[in-house]
BANU-43077 format. One record per residue (C-alpha): residue number from 1; residue in one letter; z negated, y, x. Coordinates in Angstrom, 2 decimals, padded with zeros to 5 digits. Example, Ala and Ser with C-alpha at 12.3 -4.5 7.8 and 13.67 -1.06 7.14 Angstrom:
2
> kero/badren/up/north/east
> 1/A/-007.80/-004.50/012.30
> 2/S/-007.14/-001.06/013.67
END
This chain:
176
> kero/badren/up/north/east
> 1/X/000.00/000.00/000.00
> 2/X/-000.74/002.50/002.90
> 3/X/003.05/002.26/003.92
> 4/X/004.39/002.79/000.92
> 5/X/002.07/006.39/000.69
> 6/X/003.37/007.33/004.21
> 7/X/007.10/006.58/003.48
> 8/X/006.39/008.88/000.37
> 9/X/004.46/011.45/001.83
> 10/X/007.17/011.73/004.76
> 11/X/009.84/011.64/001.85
> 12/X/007.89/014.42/-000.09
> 13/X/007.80/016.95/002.92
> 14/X/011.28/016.18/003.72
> 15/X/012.16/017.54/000.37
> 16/X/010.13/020.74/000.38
> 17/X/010.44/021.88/004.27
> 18/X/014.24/023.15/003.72
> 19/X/012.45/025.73/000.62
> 20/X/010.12/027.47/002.90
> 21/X/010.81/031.04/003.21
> 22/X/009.92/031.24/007.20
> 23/X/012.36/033.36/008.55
> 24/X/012.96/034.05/012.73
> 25/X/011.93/037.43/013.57
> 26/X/013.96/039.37/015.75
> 27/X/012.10/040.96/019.45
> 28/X/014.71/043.84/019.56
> 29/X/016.89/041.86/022.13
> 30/X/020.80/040.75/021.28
> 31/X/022.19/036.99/022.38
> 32/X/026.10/036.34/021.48
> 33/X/026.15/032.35/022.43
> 34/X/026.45/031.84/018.95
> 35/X/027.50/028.37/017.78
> 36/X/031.05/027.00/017.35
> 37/X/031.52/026.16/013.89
> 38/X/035.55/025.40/014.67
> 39/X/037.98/027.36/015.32
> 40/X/037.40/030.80/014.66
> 41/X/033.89/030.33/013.05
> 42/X/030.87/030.42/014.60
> 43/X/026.84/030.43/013.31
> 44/X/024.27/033.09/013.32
> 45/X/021.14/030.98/013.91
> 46/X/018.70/034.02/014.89
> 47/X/017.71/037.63/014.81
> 48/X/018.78/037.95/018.24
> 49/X/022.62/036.57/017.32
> 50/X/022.84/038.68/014.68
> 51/X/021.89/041.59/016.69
> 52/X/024.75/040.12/019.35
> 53/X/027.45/040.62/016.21
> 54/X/026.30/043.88/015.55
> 55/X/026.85/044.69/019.28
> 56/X/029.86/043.04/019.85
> 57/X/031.42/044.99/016.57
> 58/X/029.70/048.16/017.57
> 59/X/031.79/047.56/021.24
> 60/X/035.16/047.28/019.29
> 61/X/035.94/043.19/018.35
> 62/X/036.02/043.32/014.59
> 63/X/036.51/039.89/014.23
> 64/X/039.13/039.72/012.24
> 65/X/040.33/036.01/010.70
> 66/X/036.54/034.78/012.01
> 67/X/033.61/033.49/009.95
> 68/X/030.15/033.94/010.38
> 69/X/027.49/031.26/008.39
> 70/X/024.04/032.26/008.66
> 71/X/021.52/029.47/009.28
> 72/X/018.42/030.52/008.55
> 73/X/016.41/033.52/007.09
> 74/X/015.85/036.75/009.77
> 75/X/013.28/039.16/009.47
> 76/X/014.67/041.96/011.49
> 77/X/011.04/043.17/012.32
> 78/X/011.28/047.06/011.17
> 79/X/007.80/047.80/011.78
> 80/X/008.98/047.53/015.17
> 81/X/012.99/048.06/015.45
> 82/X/015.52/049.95/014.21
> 83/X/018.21/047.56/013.80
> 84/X/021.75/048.99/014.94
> 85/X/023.99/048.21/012.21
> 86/X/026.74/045.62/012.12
> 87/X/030.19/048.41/012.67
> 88/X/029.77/052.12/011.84
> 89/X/032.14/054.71/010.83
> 90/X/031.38/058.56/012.52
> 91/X/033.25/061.44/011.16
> 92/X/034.23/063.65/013.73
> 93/X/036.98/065.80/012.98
> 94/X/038.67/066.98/009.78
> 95/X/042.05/066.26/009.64
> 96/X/043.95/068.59/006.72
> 97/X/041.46/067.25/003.58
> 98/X/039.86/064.06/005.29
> 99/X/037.86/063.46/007.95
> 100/X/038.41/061.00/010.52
> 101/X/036.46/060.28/013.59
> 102/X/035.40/057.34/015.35
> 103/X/034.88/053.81/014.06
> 104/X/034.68/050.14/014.87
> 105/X/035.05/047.79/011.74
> 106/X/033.34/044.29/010.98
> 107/X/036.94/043.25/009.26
> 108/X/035.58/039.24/009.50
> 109/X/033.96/036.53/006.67
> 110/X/030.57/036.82/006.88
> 111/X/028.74/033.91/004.82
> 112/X/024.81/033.93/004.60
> 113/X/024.88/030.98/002.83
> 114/X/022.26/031.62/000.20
> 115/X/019.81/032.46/003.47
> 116/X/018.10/036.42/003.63
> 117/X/017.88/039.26/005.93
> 118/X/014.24/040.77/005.55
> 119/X/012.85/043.93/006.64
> 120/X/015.95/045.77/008.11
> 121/X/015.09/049.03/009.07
> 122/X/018.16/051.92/009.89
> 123/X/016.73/055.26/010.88
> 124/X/019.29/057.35/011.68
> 125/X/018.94/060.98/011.61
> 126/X/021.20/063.40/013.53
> 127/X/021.77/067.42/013.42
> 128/X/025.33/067.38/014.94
> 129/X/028.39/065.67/015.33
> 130/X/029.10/063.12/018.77
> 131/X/026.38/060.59/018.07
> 132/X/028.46/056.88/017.19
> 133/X/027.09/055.58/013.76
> 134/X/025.25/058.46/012.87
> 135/X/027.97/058.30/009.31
> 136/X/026.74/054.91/008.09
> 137/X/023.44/052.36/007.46
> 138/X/022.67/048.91/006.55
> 139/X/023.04/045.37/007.68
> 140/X/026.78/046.08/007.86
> 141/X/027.75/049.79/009.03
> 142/X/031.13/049.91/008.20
> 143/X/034.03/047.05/006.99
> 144/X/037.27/046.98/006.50
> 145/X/038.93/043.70/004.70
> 146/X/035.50/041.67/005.54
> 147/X/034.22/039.61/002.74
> 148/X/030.41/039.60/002.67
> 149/X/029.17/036.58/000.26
> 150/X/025.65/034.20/-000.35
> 151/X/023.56/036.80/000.91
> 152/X/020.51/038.17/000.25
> 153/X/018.84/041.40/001.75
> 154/X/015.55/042.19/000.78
> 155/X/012.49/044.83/001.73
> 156/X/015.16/047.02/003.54
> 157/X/014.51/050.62/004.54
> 158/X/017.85/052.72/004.89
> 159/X/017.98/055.77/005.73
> 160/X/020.75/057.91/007.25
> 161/X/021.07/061.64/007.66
> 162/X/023.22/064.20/009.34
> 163/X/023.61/067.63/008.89
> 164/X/027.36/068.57/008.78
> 165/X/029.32/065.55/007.40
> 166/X/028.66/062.79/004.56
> 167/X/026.49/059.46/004.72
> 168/X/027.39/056.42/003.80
> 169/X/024.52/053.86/003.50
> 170/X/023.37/050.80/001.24
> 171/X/020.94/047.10/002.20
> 172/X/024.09/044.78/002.83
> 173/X/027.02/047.78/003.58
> 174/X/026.61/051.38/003.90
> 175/X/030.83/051.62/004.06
> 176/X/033.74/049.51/002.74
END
């Protein structure tokens, strides 16, 4: 009879360990040996890889034709980083009625797989024009032709200011 409790017991926590809500919690450094997932797709398995993406984007790869799965839920820490979003757009110059400026693009699949991104924090708050991503806030900066599905951000504080142009901000995209 004892075997038969362990066999269920083992079976029992087997079931529930995949519905806890632990999440890895980023340290505020970036790691881009993400995972192959095949060609052209790769997994996000930490805070730190996500923070690689963002990097990576921010440096001008927009991953176009690539997806991204998350693995697991990330607590991006904002009680002790400002996380650097995922692309950005910066308006610059005006250009006859629209502005244009600098930008780098996430234009990739990003799947989170039903997973969360907790406590992002985006503090962002310049007086003048030069400063890259100073335009745009959240998880994801700025896109262009991504698609952004299965996932959930939650306990997010945005915020994104400047004093001469527009701001474009939002938990999962502040511009599409």
């Amino acid at each position: 009879m004892k075997k038969n409790f362990t066999i269920l017991t083992i079976m029992a926590m087997a079931f529930i360990m995949p519905f806890t809500i632990n999440a890895n919690t980023w340290n505020g450094s970036t790691d881009t040996d993400w995972r192959s997932a095949g060609t052209n797709a790769y997994f996000i398995d930490t805070a730190e890889e996500l923070a690689g993406l963002a990097s990576k984007v921010r440096g001008g790869t927009t991953y176009s034709g690539y997806t991204f799965y998350l693995t697991a839920n990330l607590n991006l820490n904002g009680s002790s980083y400002n996380w650097d979003p995922i692309g950005y757009w910066n308006a610059l110059t005006q250009v006859g009625s629209i502005y244009d400026g600098d930008r780098e693009y996430f234009c990739g699949t990003f799947d989170g797989q039903g997973y969360s991104i907790t406590n992002c924090k985006v503090n962002i708050s310049v007086s003048s024009a030069g400063k890259r991503g100073n335009n745009t806030g959240g998880v994801f900066g700025a896109v262009k032709g991504a698609t952004i599905r299965n996932l959930q951000v939650t306990n997010s504080n945005i915020y994104v200011s400047h004093q001469h142009y527009y701001v474009y901000c939002g938990a999962v995209v502040g511009w599409a």
